[in-house]
C-alpha positions in Angstrom: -9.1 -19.0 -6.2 -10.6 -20.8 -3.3 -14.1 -19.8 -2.9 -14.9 -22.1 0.3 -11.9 -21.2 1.8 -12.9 -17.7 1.6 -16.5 -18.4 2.5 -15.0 -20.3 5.6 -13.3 -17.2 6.8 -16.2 -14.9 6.2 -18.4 -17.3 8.4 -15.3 -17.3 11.2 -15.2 -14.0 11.2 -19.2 -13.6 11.5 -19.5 -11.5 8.3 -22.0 -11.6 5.7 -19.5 -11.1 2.6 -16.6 -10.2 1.0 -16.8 -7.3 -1.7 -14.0 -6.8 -4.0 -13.7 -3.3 -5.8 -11.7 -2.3 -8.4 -10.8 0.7 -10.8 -8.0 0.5 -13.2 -6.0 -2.2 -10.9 -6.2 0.3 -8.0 -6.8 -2.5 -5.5 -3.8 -5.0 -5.9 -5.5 -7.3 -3.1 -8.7 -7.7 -5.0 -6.3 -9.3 -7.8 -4.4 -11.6 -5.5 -7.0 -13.3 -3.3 -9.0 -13.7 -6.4 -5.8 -14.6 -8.6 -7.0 -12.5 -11.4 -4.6 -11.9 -14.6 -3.6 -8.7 -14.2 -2.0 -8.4 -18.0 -5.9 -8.4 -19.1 -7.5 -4.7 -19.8 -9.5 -3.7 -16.7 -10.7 0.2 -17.4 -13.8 0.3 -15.4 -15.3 -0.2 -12.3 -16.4 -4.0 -11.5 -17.1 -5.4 -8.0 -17.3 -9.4 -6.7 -19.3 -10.1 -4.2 -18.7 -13.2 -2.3 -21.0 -14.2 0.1 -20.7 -16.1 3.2 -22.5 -19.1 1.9 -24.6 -18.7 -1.8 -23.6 -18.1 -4.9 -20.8 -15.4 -5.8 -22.2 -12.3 -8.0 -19.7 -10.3 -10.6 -21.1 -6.8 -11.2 -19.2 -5.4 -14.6 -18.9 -3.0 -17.3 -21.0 -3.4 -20.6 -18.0 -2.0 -22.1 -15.9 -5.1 -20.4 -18.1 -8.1 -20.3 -15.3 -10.4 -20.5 -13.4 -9.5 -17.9 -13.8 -11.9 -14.3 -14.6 -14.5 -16.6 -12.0 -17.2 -14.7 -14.6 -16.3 -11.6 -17.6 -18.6 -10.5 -21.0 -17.3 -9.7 -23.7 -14.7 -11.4 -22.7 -12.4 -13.9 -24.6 -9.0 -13.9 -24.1 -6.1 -16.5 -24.3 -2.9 -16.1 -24.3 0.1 -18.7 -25.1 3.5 -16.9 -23.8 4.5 -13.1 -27.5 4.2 -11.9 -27.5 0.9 -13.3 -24.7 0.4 -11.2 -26.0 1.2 -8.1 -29.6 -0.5 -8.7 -27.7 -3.6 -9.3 -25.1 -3.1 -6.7 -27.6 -2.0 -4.1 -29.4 -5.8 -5.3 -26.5 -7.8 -4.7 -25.7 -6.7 -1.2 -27.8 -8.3 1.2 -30.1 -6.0 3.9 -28.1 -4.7 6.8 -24.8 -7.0 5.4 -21.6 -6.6 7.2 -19.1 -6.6 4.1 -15.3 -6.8 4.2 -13.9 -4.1 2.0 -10.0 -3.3 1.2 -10.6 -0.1 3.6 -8.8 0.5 7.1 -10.1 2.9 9.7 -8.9 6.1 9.4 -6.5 5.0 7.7 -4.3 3.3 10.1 -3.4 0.9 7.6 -2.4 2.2 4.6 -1.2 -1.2 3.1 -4.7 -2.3 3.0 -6.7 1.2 2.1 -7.5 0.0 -1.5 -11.2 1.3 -1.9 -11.6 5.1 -2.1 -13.8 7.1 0.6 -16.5 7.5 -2.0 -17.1 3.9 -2.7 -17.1 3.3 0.7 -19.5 6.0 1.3 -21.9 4.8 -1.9 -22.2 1.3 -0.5 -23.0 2.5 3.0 -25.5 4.5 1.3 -27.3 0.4 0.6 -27.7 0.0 4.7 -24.5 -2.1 4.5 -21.9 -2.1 7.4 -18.5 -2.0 5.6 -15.7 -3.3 7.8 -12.1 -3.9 6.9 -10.9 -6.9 5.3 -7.0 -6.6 6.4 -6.9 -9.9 8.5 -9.0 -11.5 6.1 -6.6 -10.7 3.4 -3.8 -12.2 4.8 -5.0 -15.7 4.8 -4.6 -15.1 1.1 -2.0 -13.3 0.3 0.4 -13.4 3.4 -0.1 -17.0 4.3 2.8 -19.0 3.0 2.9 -23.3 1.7 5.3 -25.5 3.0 7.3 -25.4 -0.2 7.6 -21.2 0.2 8.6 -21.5 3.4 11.6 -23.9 2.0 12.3 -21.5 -0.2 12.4 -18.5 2.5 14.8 -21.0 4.7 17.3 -21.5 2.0 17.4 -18.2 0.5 18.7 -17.6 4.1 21.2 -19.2 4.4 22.6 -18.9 0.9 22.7 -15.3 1.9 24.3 -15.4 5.3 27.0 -18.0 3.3 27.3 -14.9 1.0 27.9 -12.7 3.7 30.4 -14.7 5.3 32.2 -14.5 2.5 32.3 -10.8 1.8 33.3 -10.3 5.5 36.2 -12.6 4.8 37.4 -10.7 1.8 36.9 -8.0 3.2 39.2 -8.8 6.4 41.9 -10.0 3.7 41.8 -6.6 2.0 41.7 -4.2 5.1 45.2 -6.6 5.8 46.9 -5.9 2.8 46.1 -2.1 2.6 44.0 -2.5 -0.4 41.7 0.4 -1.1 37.8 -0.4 -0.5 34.7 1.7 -0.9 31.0 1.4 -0.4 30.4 1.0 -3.8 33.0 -1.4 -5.2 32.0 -3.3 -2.1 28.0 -3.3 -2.8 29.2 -4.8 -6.7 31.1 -7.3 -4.9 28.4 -8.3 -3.1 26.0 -8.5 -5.5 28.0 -10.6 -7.2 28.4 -13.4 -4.4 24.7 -13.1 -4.0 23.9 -14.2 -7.6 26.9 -16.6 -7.4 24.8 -18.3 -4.6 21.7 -18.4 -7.1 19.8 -16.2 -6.0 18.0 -12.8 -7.9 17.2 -9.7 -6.4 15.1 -7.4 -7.6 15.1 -5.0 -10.5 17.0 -2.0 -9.3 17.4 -2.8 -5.3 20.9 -3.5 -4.9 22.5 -4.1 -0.8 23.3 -1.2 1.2 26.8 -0.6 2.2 26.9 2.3 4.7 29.6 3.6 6.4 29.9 5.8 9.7 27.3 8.6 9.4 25.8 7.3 6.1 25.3 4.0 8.4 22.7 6.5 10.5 20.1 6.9 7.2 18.3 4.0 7.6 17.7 3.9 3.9 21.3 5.1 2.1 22.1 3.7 -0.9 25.7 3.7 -2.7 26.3 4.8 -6.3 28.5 4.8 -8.7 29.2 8.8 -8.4 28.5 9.2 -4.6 29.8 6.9 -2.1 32.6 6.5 1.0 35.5 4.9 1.1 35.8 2.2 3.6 38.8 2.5 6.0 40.8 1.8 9.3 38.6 2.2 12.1 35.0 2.5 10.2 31.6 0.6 11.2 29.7 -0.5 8.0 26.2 -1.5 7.7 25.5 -4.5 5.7 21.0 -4.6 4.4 20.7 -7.5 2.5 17.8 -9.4 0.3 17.7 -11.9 -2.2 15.1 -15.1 -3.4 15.7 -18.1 -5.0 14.7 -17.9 -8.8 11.3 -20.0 -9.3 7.6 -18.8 -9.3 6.5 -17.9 -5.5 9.4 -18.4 -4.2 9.9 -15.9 -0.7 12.8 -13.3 -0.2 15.3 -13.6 3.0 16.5 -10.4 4.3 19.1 -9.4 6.8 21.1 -6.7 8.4 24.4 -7.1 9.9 26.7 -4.6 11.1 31.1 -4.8 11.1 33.5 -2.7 12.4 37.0 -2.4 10.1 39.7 -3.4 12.8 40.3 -5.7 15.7 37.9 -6.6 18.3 39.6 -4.5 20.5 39.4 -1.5 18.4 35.4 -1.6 18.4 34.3 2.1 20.6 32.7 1.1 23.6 29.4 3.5 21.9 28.9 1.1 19.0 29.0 -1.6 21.3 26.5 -0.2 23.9 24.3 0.9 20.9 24.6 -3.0 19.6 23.9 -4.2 22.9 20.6 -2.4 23.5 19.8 -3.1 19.2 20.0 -6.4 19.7 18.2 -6.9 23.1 15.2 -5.0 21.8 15.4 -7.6 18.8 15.4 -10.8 21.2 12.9 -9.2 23.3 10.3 -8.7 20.3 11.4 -12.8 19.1 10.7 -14.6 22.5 7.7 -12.3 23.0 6.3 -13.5 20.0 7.4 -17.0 20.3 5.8 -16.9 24.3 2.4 -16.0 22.9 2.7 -18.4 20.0 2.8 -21.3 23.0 0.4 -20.0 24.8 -1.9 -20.9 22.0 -2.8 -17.2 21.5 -2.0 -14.9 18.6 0.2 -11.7 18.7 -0.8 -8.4 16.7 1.9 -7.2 15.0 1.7 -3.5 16.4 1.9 -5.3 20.0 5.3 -6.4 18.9 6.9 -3.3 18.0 5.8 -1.7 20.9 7.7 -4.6 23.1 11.2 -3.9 21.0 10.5 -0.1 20.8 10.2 -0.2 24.6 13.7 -1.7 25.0 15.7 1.3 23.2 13.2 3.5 24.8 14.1 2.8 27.8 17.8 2.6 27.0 17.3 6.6 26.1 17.3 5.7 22.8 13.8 6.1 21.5 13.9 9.1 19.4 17.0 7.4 17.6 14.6 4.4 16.5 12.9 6.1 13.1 10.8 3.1 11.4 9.2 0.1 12.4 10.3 -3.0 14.1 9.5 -5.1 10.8 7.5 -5.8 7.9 5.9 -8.9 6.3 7.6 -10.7 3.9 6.6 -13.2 0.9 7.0 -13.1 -2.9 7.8 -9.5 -2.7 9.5 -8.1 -0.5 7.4 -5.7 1.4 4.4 -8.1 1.6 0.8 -6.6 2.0 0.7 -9.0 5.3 0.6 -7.5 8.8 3.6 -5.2 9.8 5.3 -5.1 13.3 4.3 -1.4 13.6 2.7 0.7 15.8 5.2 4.1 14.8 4.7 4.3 11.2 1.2 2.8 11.0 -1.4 1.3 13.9 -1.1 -2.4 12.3 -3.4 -4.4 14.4 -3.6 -7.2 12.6 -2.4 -11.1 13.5 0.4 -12.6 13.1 -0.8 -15.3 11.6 0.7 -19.0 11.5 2.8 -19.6 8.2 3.3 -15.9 7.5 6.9 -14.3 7.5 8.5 -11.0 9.0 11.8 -8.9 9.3 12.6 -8.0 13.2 14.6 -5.0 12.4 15.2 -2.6 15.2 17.5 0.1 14.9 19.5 3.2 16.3 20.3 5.8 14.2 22.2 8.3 15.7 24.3 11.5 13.5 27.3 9.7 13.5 26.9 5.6 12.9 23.7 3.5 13.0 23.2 0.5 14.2 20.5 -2.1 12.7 20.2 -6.3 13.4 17.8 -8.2 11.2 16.2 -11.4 11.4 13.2 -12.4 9.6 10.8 -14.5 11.9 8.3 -17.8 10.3 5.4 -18.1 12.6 4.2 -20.9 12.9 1.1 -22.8 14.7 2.7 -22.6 17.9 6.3 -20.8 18.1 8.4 -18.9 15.8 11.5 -19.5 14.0 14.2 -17.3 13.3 15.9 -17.4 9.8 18.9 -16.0 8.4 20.9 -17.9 11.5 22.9 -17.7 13.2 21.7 -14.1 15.0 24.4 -11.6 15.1 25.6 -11.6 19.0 28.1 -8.8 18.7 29.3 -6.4 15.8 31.6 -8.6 13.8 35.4 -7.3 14.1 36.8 -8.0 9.8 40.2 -7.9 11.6 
């Protein structure tokens, strides 16, 4: 854990602290930016104050005086809840402006860690609490050089991978062999480990087909599934990491059509059309601000690719968000390209990593493209390369 690093943001960001609370691991964040063992026994309330220059106070449980031992600073115990507060009330400066895992009316729900009544209890001390979600990222969304490797090469093991399902594929639908969803998602699975990459416990690809294709989130089993035939569009969601410590997930979406070129309806390829225009227009949006020298909020971007298939007449087809953050898991806890399913104003900051993922879903096919973007100081690179220009024909 880097205390001047944090103390250095606190002071950008004009703030007179950081306080980390936590109940029973209820605040994930608290655990990451302070890189706490989460295996140890935590079954009371502690908080860590950090403030913008001094000495760092740890406020804990009689019952638990060992725990936030790998943390520097003051150690303060605390027996009864008045005890609590008199010591709470102590550490917090007069009048402080504190970063807490809290989000306005909860726009943010990724970084709404600290219940209403903590929130309400340290208010009650003359403190200003104010949310910590950019803060957090510089800690937990912010990836090294070496994760960012990582990231590049899990994509383009995976595109490899996908190339050669598609080929398969393409050799099967010749020879009249019988395909389903299923079989097709083990297959898959099974080139994606080939490659040497894991996946997570229990999150397999999706294979959709036609209407199933049109829920953004259907999943294939062993007892319900489609076949795959003549004539069907399929929806290809893919994710995998390389297998070492830290190491940052690639995820894509690609979308084929079982025939010839020819055969593709002229639907799925408007649908494609305005997909995939709304997904360059939220990349060189990005990358535009990013050379400006300025930053982009990740709710402005959404709002730039939900305007494309808005205005295509597709809007109310486009269910979820345009993207989410990405690192060693992979939904990060970093900002979000949303402004549908959350308000997520926070940056998009410079070594952090998220899916563009725009989508149509209408009753009978869906159409999704996904690319996962690295900012960087000043531009943007798109992984998982090359981009998908057209929906790919298997025949």
């Amino acid at each position: 854990m880097d205390i001047e690093k944090i103390q250095r943001v606190l002071q950008d960001e004009k703030l007179d602290g950081w306080l980390f609370y936590d109940f029973r691991k209820s605040n994930p964040i608290a655990y990451q930016v302070l890189q706490l063992p989460v295996e140890a026994m935590y079954t009371r309330r502690w908080f860590y104050f950090v403030p913008a220059q001094g000495t760092p106070v740890a406020l804990i449980s009689a019952v638990e005086p060992h725990i936030l031992a790998t943390l520097p600073g003051e150690r303060v115990l605390f027996r009864t809840w008045q005890e609590m507060h008199t010591h709470l009330r102590e550490i917090l400066p007069a009048q402080a402006r504190v970063a807490m895992e809290y989000s306005p009316f909860n726009a943010i729900p990724y970084v709404s860690r600290v219940d209403a009544g903590t929130i309400e209890l340290v208010r009650s001390f003359g403190a200003e609490v104010v949310t910590s979600a950019n803060l957090a990222q510089h800690f937990i969304a912010q990836l090294t050089e070496e994760q960012m490797y990582t990231h590049r090469q899990a994509g383009r093991l995976l595109i490899a991978a996908k190339d050669t399902l598609f080929a398969q594929l393409g050799s099967d639908l010749s020879a009249g062999r019988e395909l389903n969803e299923f079989e097709v998602q083990q297959r898959f699975v099974a080139l994606i480990q080939q490659a040497g990459l894991e996946l997570p416990e229990d999150e397999m690809p999706i294979v959709a087909v036609n209407e199933h294709s049109g829920n953004p989130h259907y999943e294939p089993t062993a007892l319900q599934h489609s076949p795959i035939q003549r004539g069907d569009l399929v929806l290809f969601d893919f994710w995998a990491k390389l297998p070492r410590p830290d190491s940052v997930f690639g995820d894509y979406t690609w979308v084929a059509f079982a025939g010839t070129r020819d055969e593709i309806p002229a639907r799925q390829r408007e649908v494609f059309e305005v997909v995939s225009n709304a997904r360059d227009s939220a990349i060189a949006f990005v990358r535009e601000r990013m050379a400006a020298g300025g930053y982009v909020k990740g709710g402005d971007v959404d709002d730039v690719c939900r305007q494309v298939i808005t205005k295509a007449g597709y809007g109310d087809y486009f269910v979820h968000r345009t993207g989410h953050s990405i690192g060693p898991v992979l939904h990060g806890n970093g900002a979000n390209v949303d402004n549908f399913e959350t308000r997520d104003e926070r940056t998009l900051l410079p070594y952090t990593c998220n899916s563009i993922e725009p989508g149509i879903y209408l009753p009978e096919f869906g159409i999704r493209s996904e690319v996962d973007l690295l900012i960087l100081e000043h531009d943007a690179e798109v992984t998982g390369v090359p981009i998908q220009k057209e929906i790919v024909a298997l025949l």
